[in-house]
C-alpha positions as CSV (number, residue, x, y, z in Angstrom):
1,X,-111.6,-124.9,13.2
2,X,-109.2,-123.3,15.1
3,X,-109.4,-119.1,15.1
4,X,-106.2,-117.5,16.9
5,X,-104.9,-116.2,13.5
6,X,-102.6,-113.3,13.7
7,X,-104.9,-111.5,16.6
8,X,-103.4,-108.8,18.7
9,X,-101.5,-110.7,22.3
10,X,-104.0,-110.3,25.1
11,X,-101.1,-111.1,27.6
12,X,-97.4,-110.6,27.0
13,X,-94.5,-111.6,29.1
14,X,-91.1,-110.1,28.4
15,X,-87.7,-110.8,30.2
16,X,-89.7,-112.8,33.0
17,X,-87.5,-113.9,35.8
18,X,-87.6,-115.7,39.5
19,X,-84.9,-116.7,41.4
20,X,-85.3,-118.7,44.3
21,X,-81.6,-118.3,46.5
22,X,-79.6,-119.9,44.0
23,X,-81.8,-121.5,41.8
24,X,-83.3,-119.5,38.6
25,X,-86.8,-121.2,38.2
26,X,-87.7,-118.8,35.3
27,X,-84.6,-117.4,33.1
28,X,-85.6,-114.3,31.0
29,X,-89.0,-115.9,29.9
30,X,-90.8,-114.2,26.5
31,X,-94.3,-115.5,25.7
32,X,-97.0,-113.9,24.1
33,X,-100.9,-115.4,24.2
34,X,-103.2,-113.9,21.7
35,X,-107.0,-113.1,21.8
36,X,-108.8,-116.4,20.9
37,X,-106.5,-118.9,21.1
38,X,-105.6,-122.6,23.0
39,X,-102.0,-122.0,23.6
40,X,-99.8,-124.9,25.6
41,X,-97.1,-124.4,27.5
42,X,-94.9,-127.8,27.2
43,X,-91.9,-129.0,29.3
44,X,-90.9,-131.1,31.8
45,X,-91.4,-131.4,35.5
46,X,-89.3,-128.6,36.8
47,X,-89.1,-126.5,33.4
48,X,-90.6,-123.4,34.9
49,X,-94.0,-124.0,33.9
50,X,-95.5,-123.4,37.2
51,X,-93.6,-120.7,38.2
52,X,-94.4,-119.2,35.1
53,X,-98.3,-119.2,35.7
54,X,-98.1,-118.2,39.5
55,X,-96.7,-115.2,38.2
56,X,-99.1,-114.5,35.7
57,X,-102.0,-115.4,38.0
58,X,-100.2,-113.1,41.1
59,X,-99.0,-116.3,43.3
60,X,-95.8,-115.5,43.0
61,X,-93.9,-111.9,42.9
62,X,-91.0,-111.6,39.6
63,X,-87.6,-111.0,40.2
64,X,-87.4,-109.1,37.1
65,X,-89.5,-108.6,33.7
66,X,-92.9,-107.3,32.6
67,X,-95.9,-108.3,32.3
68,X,-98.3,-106.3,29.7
69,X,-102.0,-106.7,29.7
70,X,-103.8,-105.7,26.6
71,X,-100.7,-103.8,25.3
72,X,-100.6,-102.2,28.9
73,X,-97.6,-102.7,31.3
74,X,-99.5,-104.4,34.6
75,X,-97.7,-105.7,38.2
76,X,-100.2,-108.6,39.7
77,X,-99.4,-108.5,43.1
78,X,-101.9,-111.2,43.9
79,X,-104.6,-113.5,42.2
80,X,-107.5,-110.8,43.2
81,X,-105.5,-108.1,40.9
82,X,-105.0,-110.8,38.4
83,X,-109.1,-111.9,38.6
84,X,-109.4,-107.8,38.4
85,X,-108.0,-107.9,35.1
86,X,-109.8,-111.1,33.4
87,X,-107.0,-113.5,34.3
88,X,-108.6,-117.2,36.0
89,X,-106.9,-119.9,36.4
90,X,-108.0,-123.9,37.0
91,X,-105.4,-125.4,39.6
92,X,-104.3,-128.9,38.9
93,X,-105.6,-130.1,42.6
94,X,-108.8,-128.2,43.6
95,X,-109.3,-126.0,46.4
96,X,-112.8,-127.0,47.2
97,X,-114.4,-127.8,50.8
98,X,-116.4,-131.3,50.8
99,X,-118.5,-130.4,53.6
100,X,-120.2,-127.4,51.5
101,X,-122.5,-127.2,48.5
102,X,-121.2,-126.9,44.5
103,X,-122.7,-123.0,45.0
104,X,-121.4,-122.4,47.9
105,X,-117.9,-123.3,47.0
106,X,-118.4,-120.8,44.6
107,X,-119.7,-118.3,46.6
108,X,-116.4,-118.1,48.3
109,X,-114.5,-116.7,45.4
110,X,-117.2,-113.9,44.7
111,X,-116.6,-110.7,46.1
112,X,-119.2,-108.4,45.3
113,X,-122.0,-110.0,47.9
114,X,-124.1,-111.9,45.7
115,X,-126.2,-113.7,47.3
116,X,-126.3,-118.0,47.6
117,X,-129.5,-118.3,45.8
118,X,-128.4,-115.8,42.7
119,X,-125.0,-117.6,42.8
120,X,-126.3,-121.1,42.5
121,X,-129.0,-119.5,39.6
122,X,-126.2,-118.2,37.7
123,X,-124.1,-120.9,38.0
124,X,-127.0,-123.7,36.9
125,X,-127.1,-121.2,33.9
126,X,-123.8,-120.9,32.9
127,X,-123.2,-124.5,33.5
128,X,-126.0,-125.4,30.9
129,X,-124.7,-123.1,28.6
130,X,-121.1,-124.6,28.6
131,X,-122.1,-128.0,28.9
132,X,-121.1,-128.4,32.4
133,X,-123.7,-130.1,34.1
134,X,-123.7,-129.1,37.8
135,X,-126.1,-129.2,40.2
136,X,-125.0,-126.0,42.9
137,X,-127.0,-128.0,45.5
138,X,-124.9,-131.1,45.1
139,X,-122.5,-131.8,48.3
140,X,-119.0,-131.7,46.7
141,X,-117.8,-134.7,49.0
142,X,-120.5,-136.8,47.0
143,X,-119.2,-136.0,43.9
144,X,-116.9,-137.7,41.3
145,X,-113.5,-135.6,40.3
146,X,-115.1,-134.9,36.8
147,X,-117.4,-132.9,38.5
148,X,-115.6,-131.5,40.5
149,X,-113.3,-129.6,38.0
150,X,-116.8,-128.5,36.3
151,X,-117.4,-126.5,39.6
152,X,-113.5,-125.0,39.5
153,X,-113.9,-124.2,35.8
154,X,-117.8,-123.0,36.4
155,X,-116.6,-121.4,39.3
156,X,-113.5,-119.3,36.7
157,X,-115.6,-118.8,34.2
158,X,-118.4,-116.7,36.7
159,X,-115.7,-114.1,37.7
160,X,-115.8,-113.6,33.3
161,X,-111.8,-114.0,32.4
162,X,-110.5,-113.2,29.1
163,X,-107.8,-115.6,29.8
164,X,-108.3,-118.9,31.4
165,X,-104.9,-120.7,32.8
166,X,-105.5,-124.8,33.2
167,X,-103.3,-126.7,34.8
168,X,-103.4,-130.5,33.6
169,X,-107.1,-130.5,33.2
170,X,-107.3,-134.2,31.9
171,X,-105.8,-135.6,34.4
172,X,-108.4,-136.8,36.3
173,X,-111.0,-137.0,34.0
174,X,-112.5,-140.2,31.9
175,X,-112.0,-140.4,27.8
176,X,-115.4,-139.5,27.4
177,X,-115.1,-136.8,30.0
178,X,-111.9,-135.3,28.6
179,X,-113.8,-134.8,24.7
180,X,-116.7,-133.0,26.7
181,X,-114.6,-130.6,28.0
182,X,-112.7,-130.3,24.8
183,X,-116.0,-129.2,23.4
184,X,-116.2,-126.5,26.3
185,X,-112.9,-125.1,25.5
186,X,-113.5,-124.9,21.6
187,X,-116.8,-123.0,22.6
188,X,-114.4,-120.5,24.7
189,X,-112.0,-119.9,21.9
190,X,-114.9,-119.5,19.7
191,X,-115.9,-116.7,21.9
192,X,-112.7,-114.8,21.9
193,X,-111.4,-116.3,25.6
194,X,-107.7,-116.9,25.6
195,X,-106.5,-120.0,27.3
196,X,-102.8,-121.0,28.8
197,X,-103.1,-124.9,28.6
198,X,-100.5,-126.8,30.7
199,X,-100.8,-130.9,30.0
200,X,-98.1,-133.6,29.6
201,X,-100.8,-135.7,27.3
202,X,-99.0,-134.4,24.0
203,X,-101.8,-135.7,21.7
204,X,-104.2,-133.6,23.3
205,X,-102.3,-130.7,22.8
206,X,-102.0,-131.9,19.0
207,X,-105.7,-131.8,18.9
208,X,-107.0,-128.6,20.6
209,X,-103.6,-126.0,20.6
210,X,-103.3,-123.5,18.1
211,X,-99.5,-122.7,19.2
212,X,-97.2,-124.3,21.9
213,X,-94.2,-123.0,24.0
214,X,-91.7,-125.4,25.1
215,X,-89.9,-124.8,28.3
216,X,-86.9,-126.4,29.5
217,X,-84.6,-125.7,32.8
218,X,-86.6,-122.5,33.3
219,X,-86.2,-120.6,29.7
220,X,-87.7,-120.9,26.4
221,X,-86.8,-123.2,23.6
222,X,-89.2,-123.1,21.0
223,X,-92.6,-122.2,19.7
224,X,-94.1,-124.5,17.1
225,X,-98.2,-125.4,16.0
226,X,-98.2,-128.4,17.7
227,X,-101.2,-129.7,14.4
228,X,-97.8,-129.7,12.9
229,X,-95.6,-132.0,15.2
230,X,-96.1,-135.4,16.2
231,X,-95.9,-136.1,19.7
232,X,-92.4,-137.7,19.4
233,X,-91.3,-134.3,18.0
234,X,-93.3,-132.5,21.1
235,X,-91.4,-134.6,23.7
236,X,-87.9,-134.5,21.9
237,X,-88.2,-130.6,22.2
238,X,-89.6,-130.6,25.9
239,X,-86.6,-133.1,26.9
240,X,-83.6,-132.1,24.2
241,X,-83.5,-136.0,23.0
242,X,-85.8,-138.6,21.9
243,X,-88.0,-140.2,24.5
244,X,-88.2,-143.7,24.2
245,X,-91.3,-145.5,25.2
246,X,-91.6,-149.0,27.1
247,X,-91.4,-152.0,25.3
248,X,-93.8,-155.3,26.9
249,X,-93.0,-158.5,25.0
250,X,-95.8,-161.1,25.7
251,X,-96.0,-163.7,28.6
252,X,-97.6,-166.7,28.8
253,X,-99.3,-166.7,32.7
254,X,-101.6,-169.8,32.5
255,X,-99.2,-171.9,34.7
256,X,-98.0,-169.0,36.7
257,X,-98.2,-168.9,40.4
258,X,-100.5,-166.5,42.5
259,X,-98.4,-163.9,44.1
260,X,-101.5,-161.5,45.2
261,X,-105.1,-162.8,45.5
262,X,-107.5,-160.4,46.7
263,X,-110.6,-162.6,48.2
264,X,-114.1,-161.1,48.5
265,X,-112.3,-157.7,49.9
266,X,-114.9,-155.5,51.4
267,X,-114.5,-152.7,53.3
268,X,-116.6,-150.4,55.2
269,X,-116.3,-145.7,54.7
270,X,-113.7,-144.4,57.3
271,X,-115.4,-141.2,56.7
272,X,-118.0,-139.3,55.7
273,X,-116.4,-138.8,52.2
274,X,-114.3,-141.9,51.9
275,X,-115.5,-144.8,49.5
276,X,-116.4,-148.5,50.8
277,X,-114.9,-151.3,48.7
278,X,-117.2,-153.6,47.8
279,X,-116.2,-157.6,47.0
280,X,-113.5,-157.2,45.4
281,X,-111.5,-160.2,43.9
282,X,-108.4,-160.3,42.1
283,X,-105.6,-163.1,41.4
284,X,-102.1,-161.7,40.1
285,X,-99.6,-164.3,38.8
286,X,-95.8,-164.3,38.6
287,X,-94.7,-162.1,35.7
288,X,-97.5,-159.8,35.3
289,X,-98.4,-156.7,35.6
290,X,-102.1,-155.6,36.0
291,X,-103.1,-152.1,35.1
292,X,-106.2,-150.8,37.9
293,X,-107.7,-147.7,35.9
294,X,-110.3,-145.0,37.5
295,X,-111.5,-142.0,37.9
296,X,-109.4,-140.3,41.6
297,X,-111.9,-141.3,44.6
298,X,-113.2,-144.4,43.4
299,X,-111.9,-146.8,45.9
300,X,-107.9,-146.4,44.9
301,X,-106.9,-145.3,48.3
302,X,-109.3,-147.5,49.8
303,X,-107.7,-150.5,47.9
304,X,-103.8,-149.7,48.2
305,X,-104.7,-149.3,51.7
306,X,-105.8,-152.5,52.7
307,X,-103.1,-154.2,50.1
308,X,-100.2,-152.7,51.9
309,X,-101.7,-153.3,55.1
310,X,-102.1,-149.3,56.0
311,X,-105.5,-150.8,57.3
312,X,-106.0,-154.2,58.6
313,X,-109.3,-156.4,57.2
314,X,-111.5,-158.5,59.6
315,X,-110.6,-161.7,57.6
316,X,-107.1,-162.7,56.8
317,X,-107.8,-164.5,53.7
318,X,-109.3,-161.4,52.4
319,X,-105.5,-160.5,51.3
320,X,-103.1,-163.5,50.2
321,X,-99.4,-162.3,49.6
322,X,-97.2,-165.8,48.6
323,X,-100.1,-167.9,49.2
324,X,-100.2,-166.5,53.0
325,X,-103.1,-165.2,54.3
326,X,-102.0,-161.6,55.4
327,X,-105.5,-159.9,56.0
328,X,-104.5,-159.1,59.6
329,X,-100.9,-158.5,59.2
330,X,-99.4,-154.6,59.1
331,X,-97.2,-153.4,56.5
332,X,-94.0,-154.8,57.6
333,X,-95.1,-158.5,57.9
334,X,-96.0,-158.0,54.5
335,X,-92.8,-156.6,53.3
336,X,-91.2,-159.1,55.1
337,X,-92.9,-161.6,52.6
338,X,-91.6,-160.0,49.7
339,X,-94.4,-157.3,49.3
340,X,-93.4,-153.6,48.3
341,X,-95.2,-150.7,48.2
342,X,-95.1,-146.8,46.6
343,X,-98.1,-144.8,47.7
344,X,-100.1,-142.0,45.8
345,X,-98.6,-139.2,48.0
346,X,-94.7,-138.6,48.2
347,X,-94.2,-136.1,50.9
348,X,-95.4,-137.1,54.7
349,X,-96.8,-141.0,53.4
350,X,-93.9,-142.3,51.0
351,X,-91.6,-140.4,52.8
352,X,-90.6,-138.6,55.8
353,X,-90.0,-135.1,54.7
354,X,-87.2,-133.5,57.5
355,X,-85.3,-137.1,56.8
356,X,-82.7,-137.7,54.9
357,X,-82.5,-139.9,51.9
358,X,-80.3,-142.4,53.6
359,X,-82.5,-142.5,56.7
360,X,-85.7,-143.1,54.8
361,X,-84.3,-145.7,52.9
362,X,-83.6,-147.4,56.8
363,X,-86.9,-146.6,57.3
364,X,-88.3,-148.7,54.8
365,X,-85.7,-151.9,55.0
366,X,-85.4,-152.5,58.7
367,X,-87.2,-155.1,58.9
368,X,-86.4,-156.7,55.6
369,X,-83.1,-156.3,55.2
370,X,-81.7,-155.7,59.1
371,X,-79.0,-158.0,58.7
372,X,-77.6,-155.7,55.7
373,X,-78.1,-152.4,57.6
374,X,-78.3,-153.2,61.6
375,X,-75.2,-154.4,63.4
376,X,-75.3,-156.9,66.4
377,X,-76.9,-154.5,69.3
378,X,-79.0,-152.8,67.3
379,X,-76.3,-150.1,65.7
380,X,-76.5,-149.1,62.2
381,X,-74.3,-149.6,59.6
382,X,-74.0,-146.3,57.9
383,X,-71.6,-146.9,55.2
384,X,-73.6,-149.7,53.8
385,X,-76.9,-147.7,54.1
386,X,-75.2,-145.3,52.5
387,X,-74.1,-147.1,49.4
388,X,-77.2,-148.3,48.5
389,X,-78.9,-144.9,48.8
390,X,-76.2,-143.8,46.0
391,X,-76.6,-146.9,44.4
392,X,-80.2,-146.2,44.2
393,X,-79.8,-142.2,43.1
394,X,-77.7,-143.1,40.1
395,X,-79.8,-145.8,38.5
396,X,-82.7,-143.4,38.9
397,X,-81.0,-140.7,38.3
398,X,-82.0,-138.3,41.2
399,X,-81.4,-134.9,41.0
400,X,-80.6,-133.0,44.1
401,X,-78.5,-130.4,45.8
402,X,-76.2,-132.5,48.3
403,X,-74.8,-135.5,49.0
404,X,-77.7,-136.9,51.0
405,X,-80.2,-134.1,51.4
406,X,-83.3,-134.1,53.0
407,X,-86.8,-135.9,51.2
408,X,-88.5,-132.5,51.6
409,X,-85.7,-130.6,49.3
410,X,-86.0,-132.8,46.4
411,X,-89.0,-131.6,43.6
412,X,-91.7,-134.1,43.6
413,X,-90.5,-135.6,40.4
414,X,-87.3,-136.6,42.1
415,X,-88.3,-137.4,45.2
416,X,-90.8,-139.7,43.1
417,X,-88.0,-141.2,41.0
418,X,-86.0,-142.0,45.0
419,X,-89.2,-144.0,46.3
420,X,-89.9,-145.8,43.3
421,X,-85.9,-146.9,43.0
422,X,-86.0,-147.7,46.7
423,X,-88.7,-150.6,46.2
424,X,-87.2,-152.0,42.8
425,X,-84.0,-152.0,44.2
426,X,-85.2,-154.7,46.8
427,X,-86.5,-157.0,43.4
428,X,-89.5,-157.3,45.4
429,X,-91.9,-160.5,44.7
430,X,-95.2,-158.5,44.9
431,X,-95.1,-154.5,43.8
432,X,-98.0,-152.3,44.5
433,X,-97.6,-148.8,43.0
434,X,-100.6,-146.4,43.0
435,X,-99.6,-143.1,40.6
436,X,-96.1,-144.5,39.7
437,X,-94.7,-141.6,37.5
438,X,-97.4,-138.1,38.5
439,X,-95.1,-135.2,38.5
440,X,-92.0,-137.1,36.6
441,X,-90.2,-136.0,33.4
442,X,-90.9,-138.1,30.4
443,X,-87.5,-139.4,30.2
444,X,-87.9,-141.0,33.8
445,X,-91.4,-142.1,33.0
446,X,-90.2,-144.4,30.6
447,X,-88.0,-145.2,32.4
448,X,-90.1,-146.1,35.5
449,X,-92.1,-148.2,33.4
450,X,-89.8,-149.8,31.9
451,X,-88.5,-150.7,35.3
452,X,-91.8,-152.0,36.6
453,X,-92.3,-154.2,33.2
454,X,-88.3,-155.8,33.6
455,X,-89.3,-157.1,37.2
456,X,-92.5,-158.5,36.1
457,X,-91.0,-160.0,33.4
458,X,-88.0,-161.4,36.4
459,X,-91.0,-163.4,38.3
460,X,-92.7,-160.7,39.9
461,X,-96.0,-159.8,40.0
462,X,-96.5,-155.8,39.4
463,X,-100.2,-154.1,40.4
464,X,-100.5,-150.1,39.3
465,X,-103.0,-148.3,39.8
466,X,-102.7,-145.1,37.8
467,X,-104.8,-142.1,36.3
468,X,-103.0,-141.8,33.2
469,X,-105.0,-144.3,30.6
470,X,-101.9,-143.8,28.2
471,X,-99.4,-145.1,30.4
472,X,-101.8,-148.4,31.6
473,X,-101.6,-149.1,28.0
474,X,-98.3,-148.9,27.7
475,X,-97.2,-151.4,30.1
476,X,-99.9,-153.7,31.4
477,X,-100.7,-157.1,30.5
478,X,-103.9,-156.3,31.7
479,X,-106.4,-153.7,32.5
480,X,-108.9,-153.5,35.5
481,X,-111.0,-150.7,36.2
482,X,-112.0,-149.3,39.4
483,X,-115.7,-147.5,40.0
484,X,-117.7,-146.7,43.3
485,X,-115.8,-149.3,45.5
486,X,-116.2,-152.0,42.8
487,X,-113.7,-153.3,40.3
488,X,-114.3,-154.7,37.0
489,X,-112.9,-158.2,35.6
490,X,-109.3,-157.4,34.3
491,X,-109.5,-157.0,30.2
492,X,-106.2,-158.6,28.8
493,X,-104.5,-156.0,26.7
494,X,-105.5,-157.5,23.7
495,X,-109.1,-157.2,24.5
496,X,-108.9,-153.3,26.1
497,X,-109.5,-150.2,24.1
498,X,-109.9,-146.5,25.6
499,X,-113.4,-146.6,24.3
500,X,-114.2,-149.4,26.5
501,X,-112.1,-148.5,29.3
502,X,-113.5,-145.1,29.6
503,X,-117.0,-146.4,29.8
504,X,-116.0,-148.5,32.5
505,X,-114.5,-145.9,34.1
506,X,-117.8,-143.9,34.0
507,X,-119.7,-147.0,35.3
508,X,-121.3,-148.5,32.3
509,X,-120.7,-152.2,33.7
510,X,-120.8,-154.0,37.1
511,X,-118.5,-154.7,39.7
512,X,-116.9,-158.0,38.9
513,X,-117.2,-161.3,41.0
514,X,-114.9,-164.2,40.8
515,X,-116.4,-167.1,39.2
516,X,-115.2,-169.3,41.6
517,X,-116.8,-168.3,44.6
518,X,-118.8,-170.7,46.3
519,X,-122.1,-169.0,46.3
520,X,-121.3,-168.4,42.7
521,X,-120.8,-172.0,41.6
């Protein structure tokens, strides 16, 4: 039962303001968080939500606006003021070092010159108490994501906060994960702890939030008790309009060609932390599009990796793009075949930050479409390179701040929304995406997906790999799931729930091998 009530605000923001040059990330913000309760802070990507919190947490410096701390006006210069006052915060990607323990991760936020051993006791304590089971002897490069956000929010809850700022805590945790730490949280409010939730999975905030705040184009506007709303109504405040979701009419693949096979794909650790993939086998036809679910460091890198051809494999059939063996083929060879490909990370891998839009687009077509872009003697054809970068910013609708700026001054979300247009604008035979809509609005979410479920539907075959269970859901004909290197049989939609998913996603079942291998005949 939820307890905020009409309790006394144990933070308060008034008139909260940051302007970067020209831009006004956070317009005159007002928000008030009260002792004991969940409270969300909605919007979309590039409302002002994480401007917002690196100000409260001391991250960032306000232009202009107070800040008052248990009725008291406070300036937090920096997040050891703001962990001085009782003020933690969960980032959305963790600041932990692989090499060293759970405890001594921890030990490198505490200030006071505890020692290892009294750190790793209280910790094992506190983790047991919360129901955050954590071993502070555990190697963090051996563990899954799940626990490594118990060590971050172990890690907060040590330094005692009375408010606790997450960041998109779900993200990266199973079904069965994501209740346990709804459990936690409950506990928290129970005990009077205040907590600033930030997480585009509306029904969650349904289920846990007392009150929500809704931010859009960096100022409030609107408060509601989100128990109240549905999460149509949640969305249609955080984007002004209704959001509509995509729509997957049936197929019929029996008699479809194979336009991916993945054929006993193993692969050995590049690393000390990295995961080996272990016999992997996989047919996608023409028209589909197959869902890979998992927890983050379960073999998706590993796996898009050797797809795209990042990392070559020591047997060509291990790979088939067309019916062509492509195992020992690079990336463009493979694109050349029809094969496209948006990685996980935007910046630096999908593309070349100090570049322009235009000349990453070149970057990615030379060798499939040269004729279009590359005169006779090797001299480009700007205006034609140039129309299709506009081409693609429209139908994506990619905001930005020139003509043809450079891939580093776009936000992530539109930078995503550039890549992804980029490949569906080839009509691609194969598509690999891994993380297709992380860090994009809901409005160009949907329409992502429905994007990447139109060219299956054209004759393509369509593979995403993705975090986000809802989203799988939405627009695959079927779901695999990836765990420790392995990957499951694919579950038509039909078949899949999020119970059973989940549990696949913690490991409950097997790796999957094709019937059809020899051996197993």
């Amino acid at each position: 039962m939820k307890s905020a009530g009409e309790a006394a605000n144990l933070i308060e923001v008034r008139g909260l303001t940051k302007v970067f040059g020209t831009l006004t990330a956070c317009n005159h913000v007002d928000l008030g968080i009260r002792q004991g309760e969940i409270h969300a802070l909605l919007g979309e990507n590039g409302a002002g939500k994480s401007t917002l919190v690196k100000m409260l947490f001391g991250s960032l410096e306000p232009t202009s606006g107070e800040i008052f701390w248990k009725g008291q006006p406070v300036k937090i210069t920096s997040p050891s003021v703001a962990r001085s006052l009782g003020i933690g915060m969960v980032f959305q990607h963790f600041s932990l070092f692989e090499a060293l323990t759970a405890a001594e991760n921890i030990a490198l936020s505490v200030d006071d010159g505890t020692s290892l051993d009294k750190i790793a006791a209280k910790a094992r304590d506190l983790s047991k108490t919360y129901g955050l089971p954590l071993d502070p002897d555990s190697l963090v490069g051996d563990l899954s994501v799940g626990e490594r956000q118990r060590i971050e929010i172990t890690r907060c809850l040590l330094q005692e906060p009375d408010l606790i700022i997450l960041d998109e805590p779900t993200s990266v945790l199973t079904p069965q994960e994501a209740d346990k730490l709804f459990e936690t949280l409950e506990r928290l409010r129970a005990e009077g702890k205040s907590i600033l939730y930030i997480s585009h999975r509306l029904e969650e905030v349904k289920r846990l939030c007392d009150r929500a705040t809704v931010m859009r184009h960096g100022k409030v506007v609107g408060a509601c008790d989100p128990s109240k709303e549905t999460a149509a109504s949640l969305a249609r405040m955080m984007v002004g309009a209704d959001v509509a979701t995509a729509e997957r009419t049936p197929i019929e693949l029996k008699d479809a060609p194979e336009l991916l096979g993945i054929c006993g794909l193993s692969r050995k650790p590049a690393g000390p932390f990295s995961m080996p993939l272990k016999n992997i086998w996989l047919s996608l036809k023409a028209g589909e599009v197959l869902g890979i679910a998992g927890v983050a460091g379960n073999g998706q890198g590993e796996f898009f990796e050797a797809i795209s051809g990042e990392v070559l494999q020591e047997s060509a059939d291990s790979v088939r793009i067309r019916g062509k063996s492509v195992g020992r083929m690079g990336i463009s060879a493979r694109r050349s075949l029809g094969a496209a490909f948006v990685p996980e990370e935007r910046l630096g891998h999908g593309a070349a930050p100090r570049m322009r839009l235009s000349e990453n687009l070149l970057l990615s077509r030379h060798a499939t479409d040269r004729k279009a872009f590359i005169a006779p003697g090797g001299f480009v054809k700007n205006g034609m390179i140039q129309h299709a970068t506009q081409r693609i910013i429209e139908v994506m609708d990619v905001r930005k701040s020139a003509p043809d700026p450079e891939a580093a001054s776009l936000s992530g979300g539109n930078l995503q929304k550039f890549i992804i247009g980029r490949e569906l604008d080839r009509q691609p035979a194969v598509m690999v995406v891994n993380q297709p809509t992380w860090g994009v609005d809901a409005g160009a979410a949907a329409r992502i997906r429905q994007a990447l479920i139109a060219l299956a539907r054209a004759g393509s075959a369509v593979l995403v790999i993705s975090q986000d269970l809802d989203e799988l859901f939405e627009i695959s004909d079927s779901i695999a799931v990836m765990h420790n290197g392995e990957l499951s049989k694919p579950l038509p939609r039909a078949e899949a729930t999020y119970e059973r998913i989940g549990l696949l996603m913690g490991g409950a079942e097997p790796g999957h091998t094709d019937p059809h291998r020899p051996e197993a005949a």
